[in-house]
Backbone bond lengths (Angstrom), bond angles and torsions (degrees), N, CA, C in turn:
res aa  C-N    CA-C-N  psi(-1)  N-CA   C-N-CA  omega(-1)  CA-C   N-CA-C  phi
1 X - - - 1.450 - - 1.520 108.66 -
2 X 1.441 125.18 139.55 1.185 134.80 -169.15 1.466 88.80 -104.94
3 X 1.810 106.73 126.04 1.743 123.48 166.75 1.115 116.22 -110.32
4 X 1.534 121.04 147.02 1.570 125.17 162.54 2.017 107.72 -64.10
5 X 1.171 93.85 132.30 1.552 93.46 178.70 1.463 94.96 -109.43
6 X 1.411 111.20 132.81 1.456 112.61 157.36 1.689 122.86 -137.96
7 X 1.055 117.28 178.19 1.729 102.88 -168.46 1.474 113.69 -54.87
8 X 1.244 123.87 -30.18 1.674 105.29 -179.75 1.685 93.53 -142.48
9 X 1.929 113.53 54.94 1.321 97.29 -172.79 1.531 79.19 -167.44
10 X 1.594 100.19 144.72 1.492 93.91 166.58 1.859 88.17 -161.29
11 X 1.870 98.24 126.72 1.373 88.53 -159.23 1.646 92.16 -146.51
12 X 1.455 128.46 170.00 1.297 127.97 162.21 1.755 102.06 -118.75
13 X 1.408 114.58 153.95 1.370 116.54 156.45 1.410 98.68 -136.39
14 X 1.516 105.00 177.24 1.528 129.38 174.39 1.501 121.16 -69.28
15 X 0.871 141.79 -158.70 1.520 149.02 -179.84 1.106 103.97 -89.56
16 X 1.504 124.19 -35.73 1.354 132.63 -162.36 1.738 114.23 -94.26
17 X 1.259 93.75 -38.01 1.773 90.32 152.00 2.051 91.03 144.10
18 X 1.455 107.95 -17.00 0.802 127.33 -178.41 1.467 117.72 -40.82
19 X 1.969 127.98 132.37 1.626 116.65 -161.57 1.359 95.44 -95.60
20 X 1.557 122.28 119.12 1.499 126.45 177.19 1.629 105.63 -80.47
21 X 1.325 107.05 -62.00 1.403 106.62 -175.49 1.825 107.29 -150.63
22 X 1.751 111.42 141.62 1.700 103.34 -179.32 1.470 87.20 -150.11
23 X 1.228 105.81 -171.96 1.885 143.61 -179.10 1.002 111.77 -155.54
24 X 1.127 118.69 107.71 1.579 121.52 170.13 1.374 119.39 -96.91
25 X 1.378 127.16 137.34 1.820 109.49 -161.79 1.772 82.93 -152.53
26 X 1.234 135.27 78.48 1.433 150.66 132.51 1.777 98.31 2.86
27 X 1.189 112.05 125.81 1.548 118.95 174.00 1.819 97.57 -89.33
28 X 0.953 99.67 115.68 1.692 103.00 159.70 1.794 118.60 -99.07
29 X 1.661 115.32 168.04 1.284 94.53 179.59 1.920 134.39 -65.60
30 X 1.088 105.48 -172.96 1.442 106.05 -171.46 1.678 102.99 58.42
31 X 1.173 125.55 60.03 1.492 118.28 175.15 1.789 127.34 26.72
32 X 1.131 106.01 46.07 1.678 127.58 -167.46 1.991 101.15 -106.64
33 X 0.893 124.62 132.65 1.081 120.38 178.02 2.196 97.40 -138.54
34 X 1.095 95.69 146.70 1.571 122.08 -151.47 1.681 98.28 -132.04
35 X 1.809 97.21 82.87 1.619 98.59 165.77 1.075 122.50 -68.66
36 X 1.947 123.79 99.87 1.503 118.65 167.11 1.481 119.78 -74.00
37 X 1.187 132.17 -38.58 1.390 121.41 -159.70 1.543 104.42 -139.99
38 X 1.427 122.41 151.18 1.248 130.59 -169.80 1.967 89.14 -144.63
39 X 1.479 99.89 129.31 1.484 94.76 172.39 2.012 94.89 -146.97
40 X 1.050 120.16 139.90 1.115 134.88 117.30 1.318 141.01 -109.21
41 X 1.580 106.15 148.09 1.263 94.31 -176.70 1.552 130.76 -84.32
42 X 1.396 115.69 161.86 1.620 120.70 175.09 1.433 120.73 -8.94
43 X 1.491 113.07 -62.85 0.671 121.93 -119.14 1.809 92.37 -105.55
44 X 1.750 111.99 -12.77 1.298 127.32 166.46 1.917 117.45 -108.35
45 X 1.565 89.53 21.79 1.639 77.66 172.94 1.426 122.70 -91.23
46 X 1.069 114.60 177.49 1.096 141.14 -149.01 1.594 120.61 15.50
47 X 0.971 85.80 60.58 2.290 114.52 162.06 1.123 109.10 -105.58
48 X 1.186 154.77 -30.48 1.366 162.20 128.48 1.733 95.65 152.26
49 X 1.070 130.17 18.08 1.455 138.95 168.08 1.154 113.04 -45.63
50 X 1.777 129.26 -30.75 1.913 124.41 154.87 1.427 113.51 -49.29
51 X 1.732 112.96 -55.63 1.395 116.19 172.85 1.737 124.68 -72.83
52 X 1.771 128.90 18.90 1.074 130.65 161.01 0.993 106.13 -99.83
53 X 1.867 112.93 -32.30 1.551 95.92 -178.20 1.514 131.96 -76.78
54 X 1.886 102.04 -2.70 1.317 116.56 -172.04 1.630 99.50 -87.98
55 X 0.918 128.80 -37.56 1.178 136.93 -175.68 1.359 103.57 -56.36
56 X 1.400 113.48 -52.36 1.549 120.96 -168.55 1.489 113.21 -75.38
57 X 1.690 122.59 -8.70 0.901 133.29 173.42 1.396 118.43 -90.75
58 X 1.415 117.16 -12.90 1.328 138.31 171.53 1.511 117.71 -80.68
59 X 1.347 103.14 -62.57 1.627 112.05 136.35 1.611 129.78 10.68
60 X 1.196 76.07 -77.67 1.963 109.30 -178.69 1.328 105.73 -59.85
61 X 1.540 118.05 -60.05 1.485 133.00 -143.95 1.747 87.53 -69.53
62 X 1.702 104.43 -69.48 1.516 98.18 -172.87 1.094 120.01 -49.98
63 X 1.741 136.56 -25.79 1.233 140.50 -179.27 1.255 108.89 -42.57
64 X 1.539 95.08 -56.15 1.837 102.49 -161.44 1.263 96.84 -96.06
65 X 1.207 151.53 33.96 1.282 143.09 -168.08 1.365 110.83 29.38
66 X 1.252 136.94 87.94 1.373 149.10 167.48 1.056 136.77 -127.18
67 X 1.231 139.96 149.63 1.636 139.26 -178.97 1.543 109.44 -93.23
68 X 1.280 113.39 167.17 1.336 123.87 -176.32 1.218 109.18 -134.70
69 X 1.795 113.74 140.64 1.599 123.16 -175.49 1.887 91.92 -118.02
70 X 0.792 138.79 110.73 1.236 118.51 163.70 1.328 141.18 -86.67
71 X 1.263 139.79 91.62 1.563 126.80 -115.96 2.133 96.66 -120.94
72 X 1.453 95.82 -18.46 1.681 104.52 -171.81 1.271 87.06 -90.00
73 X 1.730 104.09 162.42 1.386 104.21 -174.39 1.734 103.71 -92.00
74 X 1.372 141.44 2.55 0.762 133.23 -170.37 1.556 104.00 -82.61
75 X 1.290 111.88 -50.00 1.516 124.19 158.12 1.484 142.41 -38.36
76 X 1.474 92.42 -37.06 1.460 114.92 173.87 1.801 97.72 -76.49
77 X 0.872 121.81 -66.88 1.604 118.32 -174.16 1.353 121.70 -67.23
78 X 1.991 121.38 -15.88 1.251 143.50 161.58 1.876 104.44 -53.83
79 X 1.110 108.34 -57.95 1.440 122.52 -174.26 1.662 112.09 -86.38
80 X 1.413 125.30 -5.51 1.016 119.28 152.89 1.327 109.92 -79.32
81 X 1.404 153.54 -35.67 1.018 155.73 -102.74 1.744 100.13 -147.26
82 X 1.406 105.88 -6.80 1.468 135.46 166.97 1.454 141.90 -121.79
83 X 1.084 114.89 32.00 1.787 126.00 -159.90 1.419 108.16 -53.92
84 X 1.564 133.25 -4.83 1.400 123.91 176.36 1.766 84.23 -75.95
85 X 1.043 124.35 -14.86 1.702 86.04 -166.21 1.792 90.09 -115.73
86 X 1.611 125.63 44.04 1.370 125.67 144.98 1.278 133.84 -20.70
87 X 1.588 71.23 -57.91 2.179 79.79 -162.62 1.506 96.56 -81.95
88 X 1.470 146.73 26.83 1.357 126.73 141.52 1.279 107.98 -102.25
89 X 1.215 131.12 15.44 1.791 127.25 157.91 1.784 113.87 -75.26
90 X 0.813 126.60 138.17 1.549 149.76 131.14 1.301 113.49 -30.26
């Protein structure tokens, strides 16, 4: 699935403008960014579209050299469930 990436947002919608699925991860200081919320919608769950958007948020983090807080619980159990990507946690 192809996402809009933006500085503390990385999301897909429909044609219609409609929000299918995002991650929002707020930059705090010292280049730390703090994933609060993970949503897809209904109507795309369980395609693994939570775990593309985490990926793509991982993506991001190493790009810019950044750390990760993971603060939503989808994230929190995403990154348990992933320990190669440790060393970008906080």
């Amino acid at each position: 699935m192809n996402f809009t990436i933006e500085s503390n947002r990385i999301y897909k919608q429909d044609g219609q403008g409609k929000l299918l699925a995002e991650v929002l991860f707020p930059e705090n200081a010292g280049g730390m960014v703090t994933v609060t919320h993970t949503f897809v919608d209904e109507s795309l769950r369980g395609q693994g579209i939570a775990d593309e958007l985490m990926k793509a948020l991982v993506s991001e983090v190493i790009l810019n050299n950044k750390k990760i807080s993971p603060v939503c619980s989808y994230a929190v159990k995403w990154f348990s469930k992933h320990p190669e990507h440790s060393d970008l946690l906080v």
